[in-house]
C-alpha positions in Angstrom: -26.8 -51.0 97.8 -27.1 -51.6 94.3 -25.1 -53.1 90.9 -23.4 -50.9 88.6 -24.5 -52.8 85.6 -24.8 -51.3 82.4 -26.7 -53.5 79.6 -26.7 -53.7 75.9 -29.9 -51.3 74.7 -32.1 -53.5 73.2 -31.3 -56.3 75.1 -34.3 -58.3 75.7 -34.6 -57.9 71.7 -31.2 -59.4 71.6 -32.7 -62.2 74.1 -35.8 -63.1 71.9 -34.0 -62.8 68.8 -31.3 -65.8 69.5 -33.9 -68.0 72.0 -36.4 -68.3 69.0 -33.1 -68.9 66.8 -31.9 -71.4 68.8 -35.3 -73.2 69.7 -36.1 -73.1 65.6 -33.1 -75.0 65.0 -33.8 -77.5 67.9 -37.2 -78.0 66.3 -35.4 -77.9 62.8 -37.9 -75.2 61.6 -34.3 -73.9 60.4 -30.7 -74.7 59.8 -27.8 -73.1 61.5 -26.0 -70.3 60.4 -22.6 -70.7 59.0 -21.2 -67.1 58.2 -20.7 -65.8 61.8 -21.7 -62.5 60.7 -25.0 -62.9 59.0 -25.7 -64.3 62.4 -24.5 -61.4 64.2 -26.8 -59.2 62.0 -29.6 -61.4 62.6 -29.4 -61.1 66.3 -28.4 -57.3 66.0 -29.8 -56.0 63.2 -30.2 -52.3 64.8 -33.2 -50.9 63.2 -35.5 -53.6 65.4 -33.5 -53.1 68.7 -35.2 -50.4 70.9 -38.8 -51.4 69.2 -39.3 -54.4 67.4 -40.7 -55.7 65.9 -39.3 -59.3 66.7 -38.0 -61.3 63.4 -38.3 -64.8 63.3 -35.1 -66.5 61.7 -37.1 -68.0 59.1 -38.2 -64.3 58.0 -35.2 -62.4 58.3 -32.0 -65.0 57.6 -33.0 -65.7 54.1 -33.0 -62.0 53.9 -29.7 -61.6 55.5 -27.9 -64.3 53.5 -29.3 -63.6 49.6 -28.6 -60.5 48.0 -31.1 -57.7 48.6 -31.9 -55.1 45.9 -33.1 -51.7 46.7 -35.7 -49.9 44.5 -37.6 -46.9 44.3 -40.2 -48.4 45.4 -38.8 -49.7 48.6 -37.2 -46.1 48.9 -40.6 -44.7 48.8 -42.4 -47.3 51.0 -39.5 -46.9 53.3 -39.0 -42.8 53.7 -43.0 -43.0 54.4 -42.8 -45.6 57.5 -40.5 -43.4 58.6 -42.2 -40.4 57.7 -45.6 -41.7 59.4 -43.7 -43.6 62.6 -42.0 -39.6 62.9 -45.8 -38.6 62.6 -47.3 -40.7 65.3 -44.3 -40.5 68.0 -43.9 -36.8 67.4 -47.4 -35.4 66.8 -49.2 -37.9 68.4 -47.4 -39.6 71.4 -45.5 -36.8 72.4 -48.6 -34.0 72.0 -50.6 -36.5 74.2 -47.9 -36.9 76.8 -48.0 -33.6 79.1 -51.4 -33.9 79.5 -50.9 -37.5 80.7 -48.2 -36.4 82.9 -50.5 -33.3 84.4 -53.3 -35.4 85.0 -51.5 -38.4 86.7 -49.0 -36.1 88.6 -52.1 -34.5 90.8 -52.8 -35.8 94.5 -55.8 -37.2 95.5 -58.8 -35.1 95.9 -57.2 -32.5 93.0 -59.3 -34.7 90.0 -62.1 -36.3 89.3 -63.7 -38.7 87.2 -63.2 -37.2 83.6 -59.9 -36.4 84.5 -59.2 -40.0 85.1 -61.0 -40.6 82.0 -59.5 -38.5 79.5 -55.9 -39.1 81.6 -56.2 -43.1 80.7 -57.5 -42.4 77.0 -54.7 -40.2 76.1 -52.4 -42.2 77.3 -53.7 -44.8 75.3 -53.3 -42.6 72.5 -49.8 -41.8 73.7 -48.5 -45.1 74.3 -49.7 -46.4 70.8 -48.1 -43.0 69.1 -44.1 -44.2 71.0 -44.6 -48.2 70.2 -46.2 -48.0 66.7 -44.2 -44.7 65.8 -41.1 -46.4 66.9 -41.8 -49.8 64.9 -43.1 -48.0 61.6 -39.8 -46.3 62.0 -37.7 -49.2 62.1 -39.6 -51.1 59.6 -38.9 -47.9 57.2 -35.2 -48.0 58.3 -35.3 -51.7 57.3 -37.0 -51.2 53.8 -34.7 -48.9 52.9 -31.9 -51.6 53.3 -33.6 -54.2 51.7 -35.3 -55.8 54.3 -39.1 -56.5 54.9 -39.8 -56.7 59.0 -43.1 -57.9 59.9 -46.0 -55.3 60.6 -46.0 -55.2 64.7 -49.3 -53.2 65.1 -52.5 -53.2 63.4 -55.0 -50.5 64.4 -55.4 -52.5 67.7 -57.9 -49.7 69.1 -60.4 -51.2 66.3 -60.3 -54.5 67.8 -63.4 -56.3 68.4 -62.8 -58.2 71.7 -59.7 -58.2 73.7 -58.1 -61.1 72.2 -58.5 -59.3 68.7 -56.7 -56.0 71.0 -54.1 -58.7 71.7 -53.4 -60.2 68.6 -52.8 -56.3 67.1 -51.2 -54.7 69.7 -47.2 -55.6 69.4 -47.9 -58.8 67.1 -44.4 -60.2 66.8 -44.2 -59.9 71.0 -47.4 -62.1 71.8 -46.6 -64.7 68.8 -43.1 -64.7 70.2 -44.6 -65.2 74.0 -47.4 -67.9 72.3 -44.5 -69.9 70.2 -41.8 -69.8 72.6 -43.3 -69.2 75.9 -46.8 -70.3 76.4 -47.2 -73.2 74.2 -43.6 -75.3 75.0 
């Protein structure tokens, strides 16, 4: 037995987007929205739905409710995020991924250790290629509009410990989850 829900795509974006909108304006860290609409595109701005990253209000409304010019060099910043987010899911994430699935679809007794080994380091690879692809794509998507999003990965696989892993690795998900989760 089961629900025949279907949900919004993006929706836990759509989640985190008006809970740290709402808890910013409780802490009055911002002031409420008047135009209904600049809203709405602040809770639904599509280019950060399926990937992030996660805008704060304070980032993204002033962007939303001043006019936003678009230059060539926002054109060319742009075209290469999406360019090198195409790059990484494409040539990177998706080259890794058959091998991942080969490797982890065998039955016991059919690998062995360097399988396991090179199995979990490409899908490292390939899980970094789909989140930072996807988020250098909508970060270009977003420049090209006029709008800066945060940077949501930075070369996390350099990190020095694992809290320096975790504070690369999705950036605006684990401030969100520190702001708005753990410390409340």
């Amino acid at each position: 037995w089961h629900l025949n829900i279907v949900l919004p795509v993006g929706i836990s974006f759509y989640t985190f987007q008006t809970i740290s909108y709402s808890w910013d304006i409780y802490r009055e860290e911002v002031k409420p929205i008047k135009n209904f609409f600049d809203f709405a595109l602040f809770v639904s701005f599509f280019p950060q739905l399926v990937a992030g990253p996660i805008e704060r209000a304070k980032n993204l409304i002033p962007q939303i409710i001043t006019k936003r010019t678009i230059s060539w060099d926002k054109i060319y910043e742009g075209s290469y995020l999406i360019l090198w987010g195409f790059f990484k899911k494409v040539y990177i994430a998706d080259t890794a991924a058959p091998y991942v699935n080969n490797i982890f679809s065998l039955s016991p007794g059919q690998y062995n250790n360097l399988d396991v080994i090179t199995g979990v380091l490409l899908f490292a690879i390939q899980i970094y290629g789909d989140f930072s692809g996807y988020s250098d794509i909508a970060r270009g998507l977003a420049k090209l509009m006029g709008f800066d999003l945060m940077v949501n990965f930075n070369i996390p696989y350099f990190a020095s410990s694992p809290a320096d892993f975790w504070r690369r690795w999705h950036i605006s998900l684990s401030s969100w989850l520190r702001d708005y989760l753990y410390i409340p």
